[in-house]
C-alpha positions as CSV (number, residue, x, y, z in Angstrom):
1,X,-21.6,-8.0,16.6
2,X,-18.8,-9.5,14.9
3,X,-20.7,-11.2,11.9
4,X,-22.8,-8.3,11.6
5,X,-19.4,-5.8,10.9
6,X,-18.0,-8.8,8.8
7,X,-21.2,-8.8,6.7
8,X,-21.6,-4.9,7.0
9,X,-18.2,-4.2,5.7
10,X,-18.6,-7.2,2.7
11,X,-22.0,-5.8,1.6
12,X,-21.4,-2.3,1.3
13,X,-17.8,-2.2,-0.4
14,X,-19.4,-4.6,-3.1
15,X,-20.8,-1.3,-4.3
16,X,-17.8,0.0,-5.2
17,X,-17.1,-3.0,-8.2
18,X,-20.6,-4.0,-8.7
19,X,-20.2,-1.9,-12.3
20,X,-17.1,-3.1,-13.3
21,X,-17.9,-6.2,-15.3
22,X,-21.1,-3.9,-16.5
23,X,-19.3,-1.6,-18.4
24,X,-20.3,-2.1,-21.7
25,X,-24.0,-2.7,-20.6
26,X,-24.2,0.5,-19.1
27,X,-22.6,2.8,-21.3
28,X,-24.9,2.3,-24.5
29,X,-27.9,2.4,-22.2
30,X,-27.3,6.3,-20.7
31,X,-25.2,7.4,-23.6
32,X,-21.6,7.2,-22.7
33,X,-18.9,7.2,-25.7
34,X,-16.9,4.5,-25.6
35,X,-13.6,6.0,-25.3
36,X,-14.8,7.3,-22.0
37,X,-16.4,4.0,-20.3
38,X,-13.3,3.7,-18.2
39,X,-14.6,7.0,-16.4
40,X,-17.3,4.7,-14.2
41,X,-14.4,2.8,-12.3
42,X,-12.3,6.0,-11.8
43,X,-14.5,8.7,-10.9
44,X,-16.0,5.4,-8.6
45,X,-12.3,4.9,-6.9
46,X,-11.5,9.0,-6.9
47,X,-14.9,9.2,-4.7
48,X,-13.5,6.2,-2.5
49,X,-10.1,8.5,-1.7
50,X,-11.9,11.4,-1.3
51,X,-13.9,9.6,1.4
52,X,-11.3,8.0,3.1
53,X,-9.9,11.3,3.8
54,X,-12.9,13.9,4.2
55,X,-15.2,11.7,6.0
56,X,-13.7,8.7,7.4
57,X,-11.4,10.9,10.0
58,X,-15.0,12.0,11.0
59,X,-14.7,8.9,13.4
60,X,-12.0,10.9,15.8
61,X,-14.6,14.1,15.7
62,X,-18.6,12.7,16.3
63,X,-20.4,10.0,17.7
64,X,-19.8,7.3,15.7
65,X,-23.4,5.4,15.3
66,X,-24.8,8.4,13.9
67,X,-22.0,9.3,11.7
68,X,-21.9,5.4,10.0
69,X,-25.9,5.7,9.9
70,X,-25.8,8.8,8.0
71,X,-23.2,7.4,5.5
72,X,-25.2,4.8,5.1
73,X,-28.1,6.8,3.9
74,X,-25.6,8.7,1.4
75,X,-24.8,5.3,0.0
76,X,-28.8,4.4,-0.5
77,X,-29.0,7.8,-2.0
78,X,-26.3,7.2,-4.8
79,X,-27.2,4.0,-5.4
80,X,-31.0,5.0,-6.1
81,X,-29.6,7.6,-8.5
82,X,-27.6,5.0,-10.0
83,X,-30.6,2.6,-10.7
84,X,-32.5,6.1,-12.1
85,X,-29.9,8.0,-14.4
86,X,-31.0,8.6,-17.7
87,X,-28.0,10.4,-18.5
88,X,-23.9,10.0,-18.5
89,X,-23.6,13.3,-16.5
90,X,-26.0,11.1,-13.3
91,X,-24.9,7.8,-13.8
92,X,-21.3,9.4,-13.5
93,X,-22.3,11.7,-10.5
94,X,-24.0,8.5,-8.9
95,X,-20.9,6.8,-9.7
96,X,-18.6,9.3,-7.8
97,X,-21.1,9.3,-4.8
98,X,-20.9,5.6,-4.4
99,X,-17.4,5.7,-4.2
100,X,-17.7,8.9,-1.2
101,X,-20.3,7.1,0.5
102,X,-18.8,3.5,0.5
103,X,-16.1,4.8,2.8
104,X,-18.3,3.9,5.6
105,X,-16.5,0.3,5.7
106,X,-13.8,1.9,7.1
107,X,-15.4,3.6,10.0
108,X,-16.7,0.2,10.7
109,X,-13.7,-1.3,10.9
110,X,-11.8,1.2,13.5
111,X,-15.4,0.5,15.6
112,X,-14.6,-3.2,15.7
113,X,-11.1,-2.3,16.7
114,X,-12.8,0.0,19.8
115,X,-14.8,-2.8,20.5
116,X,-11.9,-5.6,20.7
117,X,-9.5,-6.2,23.4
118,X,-5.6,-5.5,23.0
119,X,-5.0,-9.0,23.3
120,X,-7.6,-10.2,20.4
121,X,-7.7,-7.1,18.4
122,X,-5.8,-8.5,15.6
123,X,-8.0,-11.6,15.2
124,X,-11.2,-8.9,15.5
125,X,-9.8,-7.5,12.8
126,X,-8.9,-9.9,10.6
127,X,-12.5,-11.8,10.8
128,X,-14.3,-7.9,10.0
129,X,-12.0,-8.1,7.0
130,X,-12.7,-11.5,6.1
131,X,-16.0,-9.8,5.6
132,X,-14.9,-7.1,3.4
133,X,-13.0,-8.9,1.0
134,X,-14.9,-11.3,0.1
135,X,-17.4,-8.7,-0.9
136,X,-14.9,-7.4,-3.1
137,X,-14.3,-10.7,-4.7
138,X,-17.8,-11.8,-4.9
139,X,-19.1,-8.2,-6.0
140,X,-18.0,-8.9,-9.5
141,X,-19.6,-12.1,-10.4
142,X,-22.8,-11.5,-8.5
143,X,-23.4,-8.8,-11.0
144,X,-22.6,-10.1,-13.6
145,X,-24.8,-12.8,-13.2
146,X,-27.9,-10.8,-11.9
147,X,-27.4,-8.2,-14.8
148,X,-27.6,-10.8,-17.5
149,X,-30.9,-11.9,-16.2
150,X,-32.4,-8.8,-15.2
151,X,-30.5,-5.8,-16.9
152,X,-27.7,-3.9,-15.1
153,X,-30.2,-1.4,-12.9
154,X,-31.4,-4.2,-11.6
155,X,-27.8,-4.8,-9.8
156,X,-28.3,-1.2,-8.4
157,X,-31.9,-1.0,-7.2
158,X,-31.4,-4.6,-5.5
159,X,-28.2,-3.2,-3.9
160,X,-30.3,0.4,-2.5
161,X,-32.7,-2.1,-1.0
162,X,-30.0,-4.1,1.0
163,X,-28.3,-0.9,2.0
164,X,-31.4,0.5,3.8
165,X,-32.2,-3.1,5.6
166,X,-28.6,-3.2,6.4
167,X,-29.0,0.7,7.8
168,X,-32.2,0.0,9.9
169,X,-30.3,-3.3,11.3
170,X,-27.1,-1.3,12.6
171,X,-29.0,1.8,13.9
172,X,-30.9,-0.3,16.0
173,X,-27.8,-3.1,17.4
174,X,-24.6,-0.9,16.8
175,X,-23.3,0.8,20.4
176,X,-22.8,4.3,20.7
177,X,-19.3,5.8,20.8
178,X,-18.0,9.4,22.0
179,X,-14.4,9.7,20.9
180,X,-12.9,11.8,23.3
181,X,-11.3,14.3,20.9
182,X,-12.0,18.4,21.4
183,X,-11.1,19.2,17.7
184,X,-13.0,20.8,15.0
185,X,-13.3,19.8,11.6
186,X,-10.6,22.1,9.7
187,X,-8.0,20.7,12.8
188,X,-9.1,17.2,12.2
189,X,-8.4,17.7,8.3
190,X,-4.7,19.7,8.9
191,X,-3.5,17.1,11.6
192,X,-3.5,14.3,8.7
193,X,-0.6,15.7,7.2
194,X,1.3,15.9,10.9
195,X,0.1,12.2,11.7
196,X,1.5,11.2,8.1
197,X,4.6,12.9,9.0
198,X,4.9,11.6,12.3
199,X,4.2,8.1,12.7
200,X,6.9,5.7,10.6
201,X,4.9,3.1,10.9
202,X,1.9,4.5,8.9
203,X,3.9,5.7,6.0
204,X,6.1,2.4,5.7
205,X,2.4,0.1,6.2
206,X,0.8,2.3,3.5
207,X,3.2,1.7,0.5
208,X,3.5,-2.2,1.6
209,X,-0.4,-2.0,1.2
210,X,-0.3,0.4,-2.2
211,X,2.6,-1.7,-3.7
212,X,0.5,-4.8,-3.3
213,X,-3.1,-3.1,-4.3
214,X,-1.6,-2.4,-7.2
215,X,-0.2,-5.8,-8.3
216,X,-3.4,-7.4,-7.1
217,X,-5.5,-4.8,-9.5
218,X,-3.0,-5.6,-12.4
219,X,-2.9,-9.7,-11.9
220,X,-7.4,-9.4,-11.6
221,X,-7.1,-7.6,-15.3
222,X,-4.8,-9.8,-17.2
223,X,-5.9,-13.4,-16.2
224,X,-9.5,-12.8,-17.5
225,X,-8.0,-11.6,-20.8
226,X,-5.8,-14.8,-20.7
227,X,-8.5,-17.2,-19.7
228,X,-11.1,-15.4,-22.1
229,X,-8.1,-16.2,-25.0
230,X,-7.3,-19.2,-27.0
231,X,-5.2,-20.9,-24.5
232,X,-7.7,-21.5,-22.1
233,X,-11.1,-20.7,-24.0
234,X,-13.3,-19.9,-20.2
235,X,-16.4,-18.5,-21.0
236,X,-17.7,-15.9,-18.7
237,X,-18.7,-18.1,-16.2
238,X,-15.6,-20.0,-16.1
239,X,-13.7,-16.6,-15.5
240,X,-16.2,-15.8,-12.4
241,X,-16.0,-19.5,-11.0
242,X,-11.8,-18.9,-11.2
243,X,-12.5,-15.8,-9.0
244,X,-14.8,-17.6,-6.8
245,X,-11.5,-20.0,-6.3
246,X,-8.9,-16.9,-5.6
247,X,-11.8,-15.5,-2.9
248,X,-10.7,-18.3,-0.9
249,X,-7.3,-16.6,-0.1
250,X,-9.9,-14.6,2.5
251,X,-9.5,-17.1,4.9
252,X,-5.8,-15.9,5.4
253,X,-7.3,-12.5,6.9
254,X,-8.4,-14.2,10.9
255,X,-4.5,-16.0,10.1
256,X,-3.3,-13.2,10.0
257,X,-4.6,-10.8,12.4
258,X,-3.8,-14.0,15.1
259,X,0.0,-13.5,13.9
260,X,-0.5,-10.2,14.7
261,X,-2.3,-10.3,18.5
262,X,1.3,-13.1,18.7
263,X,3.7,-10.6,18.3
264,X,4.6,-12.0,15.2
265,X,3.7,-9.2,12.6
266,X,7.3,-8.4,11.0
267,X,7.2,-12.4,10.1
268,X,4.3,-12.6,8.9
269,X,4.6,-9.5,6.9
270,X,7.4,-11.0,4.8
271,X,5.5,-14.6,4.0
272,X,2.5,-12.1,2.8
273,X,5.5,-10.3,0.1
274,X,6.9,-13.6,-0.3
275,X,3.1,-14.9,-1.1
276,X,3.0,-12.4,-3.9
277,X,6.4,-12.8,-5.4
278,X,5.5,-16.7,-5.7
279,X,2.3,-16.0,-7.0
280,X,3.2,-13.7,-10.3
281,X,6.5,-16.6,-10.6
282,X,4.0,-19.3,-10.6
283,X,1.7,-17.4,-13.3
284,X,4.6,-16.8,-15.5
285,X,6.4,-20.2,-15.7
286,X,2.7,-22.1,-16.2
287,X,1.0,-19.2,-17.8
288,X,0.7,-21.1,-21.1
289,X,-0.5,-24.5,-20.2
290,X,-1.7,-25.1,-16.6
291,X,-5.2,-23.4,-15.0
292,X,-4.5,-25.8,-11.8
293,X,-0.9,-23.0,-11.8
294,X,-3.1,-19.9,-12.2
295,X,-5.7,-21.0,-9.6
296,X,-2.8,-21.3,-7.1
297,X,-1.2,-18.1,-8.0
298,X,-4.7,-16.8,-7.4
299,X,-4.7,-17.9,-4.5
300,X,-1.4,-16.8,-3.0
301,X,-2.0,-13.3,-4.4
302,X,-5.1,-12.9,-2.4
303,X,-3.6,-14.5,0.7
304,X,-0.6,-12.1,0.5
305,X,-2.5,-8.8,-0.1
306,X,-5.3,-9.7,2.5
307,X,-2.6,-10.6,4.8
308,X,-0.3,-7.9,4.9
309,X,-3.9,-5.4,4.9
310,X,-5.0,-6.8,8.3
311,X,-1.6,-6.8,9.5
312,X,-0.9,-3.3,8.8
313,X,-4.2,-2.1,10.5
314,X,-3.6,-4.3,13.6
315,X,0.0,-2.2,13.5
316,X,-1.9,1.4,13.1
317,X,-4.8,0.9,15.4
318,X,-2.0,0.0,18.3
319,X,-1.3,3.8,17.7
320,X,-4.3,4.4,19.7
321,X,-7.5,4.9,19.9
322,X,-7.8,8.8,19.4
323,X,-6.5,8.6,16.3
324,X,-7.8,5.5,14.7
325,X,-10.1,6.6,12.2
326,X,-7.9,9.6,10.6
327,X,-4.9,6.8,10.7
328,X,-6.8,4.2,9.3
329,X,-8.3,6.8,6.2
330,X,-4.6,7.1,5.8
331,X,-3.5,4.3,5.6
332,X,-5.9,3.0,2.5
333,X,-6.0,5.7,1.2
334,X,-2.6,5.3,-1.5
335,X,-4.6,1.7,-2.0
336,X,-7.6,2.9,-3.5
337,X,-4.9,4.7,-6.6
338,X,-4.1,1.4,-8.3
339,X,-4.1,1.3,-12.1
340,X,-7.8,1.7,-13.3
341,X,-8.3,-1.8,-14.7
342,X,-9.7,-0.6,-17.5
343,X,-6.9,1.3,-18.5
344,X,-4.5,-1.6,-17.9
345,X,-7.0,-3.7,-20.1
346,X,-6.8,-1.8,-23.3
347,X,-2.7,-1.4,-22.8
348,X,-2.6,-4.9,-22.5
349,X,-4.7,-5.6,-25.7
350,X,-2.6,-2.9,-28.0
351,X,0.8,-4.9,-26.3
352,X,-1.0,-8.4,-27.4
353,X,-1.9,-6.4,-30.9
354,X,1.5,-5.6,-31.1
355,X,3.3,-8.8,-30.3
356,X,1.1,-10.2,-32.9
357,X,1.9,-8.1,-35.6
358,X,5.6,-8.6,-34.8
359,X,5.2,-12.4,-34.2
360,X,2.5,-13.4,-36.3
């Protein structure tokens, strides 16, 4: 059960960055200007919040099988619209859909927190997350690489199939769960803002998690700009073998969620801050001349952010259990509002342009 939430949770949120390295193949091909490419990965990451607040508290209200089996078939749906669209206005609704229906990793994740003991729910945890980001990390190059040999629908089409083997596998070997909650939906939706309010630990977990998102987001869109440059010279597939190397920091997530079931979560919180501090130190000192530096500061990025992610949901899910899923939507959902890399990208290239002009 645990290997098949790890691999669950890892497959399905690749959907969510599957288009990012395929932006300029897709936007000739359905007719999207240019100047409004950057609109795939936003409306994809406004869909994600969206879910994680409309549909992942869901997992407090009904039976949670059916409600992960019928996000799953909301996924297959998007994704088969993806693969289809002939148009911006499609590819962009698909886009936003993906992003609504991918949300289902996170009403996996509570489920493998129902299913763990209180002694061993933090290493539960962190092994279903192990799952899930390295399907973040690996979601990138894989379609790259399957796009440039296929073409880009290929990515999606490939992705629908997997979805709905993945869907027949957990309708047939996930358990059944009842929460024990007598609310309707428009309760359910207004208690968010009381449980925000009320629980300290929430609000101070979700801006440890945002604050880090966001420097992992802008670190994953400068390096490839730096290794793609004259310093280093990496073609494409260098780039995507360098993120293969940061994926490793994954293996810090079981760490991690051990720490946790220890008692140790407030010291291991600060060596995951610590791990980022070191990492964007050690990328500015050897930015200029040493790759082995970069790889490292790779490295402790990812093992910092992963880190302090699993910590902070072993912390919520000890809340308990009636309120998992709305806490949980909660808590990632300031995550999923990093900079658009995109964005970042092109203020980045006018800042290089300008430094140029000014230091030629």
């Amino acid at each position: 059960m645990l290997f098949l939430l790890a691999s669950a949770c890892g497959l399905v949120v690749a959907n969510l960055y599957y288009a990012q390295p395929l932006i300029s193949l897709i936007a000739p091909d359905i007719g999207l200007h240019p100047a409004a490419a950057s609109l795939i990965v936003t409306l994809t990451q406004i869909g994600y919040c969206t879910g994680l607040l409309l549909l992942v508290p869901l997992g407090d209200l009904t039976e949670n099988r059916r409600l992960i089996c019928r996000t799953m078939c909301g996924v297959i749906l998007a994704l088969m619209m993806a693969t289809l669209a002939s148009s911006a206005f499609w590819f962009l609704t698909a886009a936003m859909l993906i992003g609504i229906s991918s949300v289902v990793v996170q009403m996996l994740i509570p489920m493998a927190a129902h299913l763990a003991p209180d002694a061993t729910r933090g290493r539960v945890v962190g092994n279903v997350m192990s799952g899930l980001l390295l399907g973040i990390m690996l979601a990138r190059p894989v379609s790259g690489i399957i796009a440039g040999t296929f073409g880009w629908r290929t990515v999606f089409g490939t992705s629908a199939g997997v979805m709905t083997l993945l869907l027949l596998v957990l309708r047939r070997f996930l358990p059944q769960r009842q929460p024990d909650s007598p609310k309707n939906y428009r309760t359910l939706i207004y208690s968010l803002w009381f449980l925000l309010c009320a629980t300290p630990v929430l609000r101070r977990r979700a801006l440890y998690q945002a604050a880090l998102f966001a420097t992992f987001s802008l670190f994953w869109t400068a390096v490839p700009l730096l290794l793609s440059g004259p310093g280093f010279g990496l073609t494409q597939s260098g780039i995507a073998l360098f993120a293969l190397a940061g994926a490793s920091g994954a293996l810090s997530a079981p760490i991690a969620g051990r720490m946790a079931d220890h008692g140790w979560t407030r010291i291991a919180t600060g060596i995951s801050l610590a791990s980022v501090a070191a990492a964007f130190f050690l990328s500015k000192i050897n930015h200029s001349g040493s790759l082995t530096a970069l790889v490292f500061a790779g490295i402790l990025l990812d093992l910092g952010v992963q880190s302090n992610l699993v910590l902070g949901q072993r912390a919520i899910f000890a809340l308990g259990a009636e309120t998992r899923s709305r806490l949980n939507g909660l808590y990632m959902a300031p995550s999923t509002q990093w900079p658009d890399g995109l964005i970042v990208e092109k203020i980045l290239s006018v800042s290089q342009g300008s430094c140029r002009r000014r230091h030629p």
